[in-house]
N, C-alpha and C positions, 0 to 999 in steps of 0.2 A: 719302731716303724719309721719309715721315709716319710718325711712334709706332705709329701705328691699324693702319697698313698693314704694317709691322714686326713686330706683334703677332699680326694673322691670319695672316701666312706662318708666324710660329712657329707657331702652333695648325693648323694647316692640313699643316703638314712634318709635325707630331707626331703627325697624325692615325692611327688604326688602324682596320683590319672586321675584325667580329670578330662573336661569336652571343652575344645576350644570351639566357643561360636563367635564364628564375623555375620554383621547383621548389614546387608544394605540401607542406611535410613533412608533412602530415597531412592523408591525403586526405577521411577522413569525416567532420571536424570543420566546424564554421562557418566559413566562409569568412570573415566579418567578424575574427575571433580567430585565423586558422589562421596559424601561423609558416611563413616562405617562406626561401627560400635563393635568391639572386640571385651567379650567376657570369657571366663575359664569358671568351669564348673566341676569342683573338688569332689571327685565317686567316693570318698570319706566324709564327706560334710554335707550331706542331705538337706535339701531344702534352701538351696539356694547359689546364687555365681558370684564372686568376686567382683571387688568394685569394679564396673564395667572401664573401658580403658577408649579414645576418640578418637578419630585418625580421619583427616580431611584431604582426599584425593587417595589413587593407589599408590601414588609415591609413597606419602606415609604410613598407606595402611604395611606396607613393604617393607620399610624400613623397621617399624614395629614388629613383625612378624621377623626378622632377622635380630632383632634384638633376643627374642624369647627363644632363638635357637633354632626355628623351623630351615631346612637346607631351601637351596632356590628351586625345587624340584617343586620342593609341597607349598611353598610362596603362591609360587604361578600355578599348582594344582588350583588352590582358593581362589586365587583370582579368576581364574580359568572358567569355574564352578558359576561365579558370580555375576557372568555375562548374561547368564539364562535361568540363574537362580536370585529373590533377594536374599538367601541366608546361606553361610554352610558352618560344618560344625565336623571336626576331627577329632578322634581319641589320642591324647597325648600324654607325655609324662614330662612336669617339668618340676623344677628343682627351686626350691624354695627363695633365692636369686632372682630366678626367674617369674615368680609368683610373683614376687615384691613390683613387678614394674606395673602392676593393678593400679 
C-alpha cells in the first residue's frame, strides 16, 4: 500500500465524535478581548471533556480553532454564535493529532 494511503487509514482509525464546546468566560465583556475555554467531549468516553484548552481574545480563540481543522466558515459560525450566546458547542470528528492539541 502507498505511504499516503497508510497514513489516512491511521488518521481515519484514530478518528473520534465528540462536542466541541467554546465557553465565553466572561459573558459582559468585549467579545474581541473576552478569554474563552475550548473543550472536546469524546461520544466514546462518557463522563467527561478533555483537558479544557484557553484562548484570550477571538484572535486566538481562531487561530485555535484552525489548528483543530475547523474551515473559516464554521470559525466565524462560533464566533458568530457567541455575540448573543455565552457558550456554543458543535458535533465534530477529529483525529487523534488533533485531540493532542488539549
Amino acid at each position: 500500500m502507498s505511504t499516503l494511503f497508510v497514513e489516512h487509514l491511521r488518521k481515519t482509525l484514530d478518528a473520534r465524535d465528540g462536542f466541541l464546546h467554546v465557553v465565553r468566560a466572561e459573558p459582559g465583556g468585549p467579545l474581541k478581548q473576552a478569554p474563552f475555554t475550548v473543550m472536546f467531549a469524546r461520544l466514546d468516553a462518557p463522563g467527561g471533556f478533555m483537558q479544557p484548552h484557553y484562548c484570550q481574545g477571538l484572535a486566538d480563540l481562531t487561530q485555535f480553532l484552525r489548528q483543530l481543522g475547523l474551515a473559516k466558515r464554521a470559525s466565524e459560525s462560533i464566533q458568530s454564535a457567541l455575540k448573543s450566546r455565552e457558550s456554543v458547542s458543535e458535533r465534530l470528528t477529529l483525529t487523534q493529532d488533533q485531540i493532542a492539541l488539549f
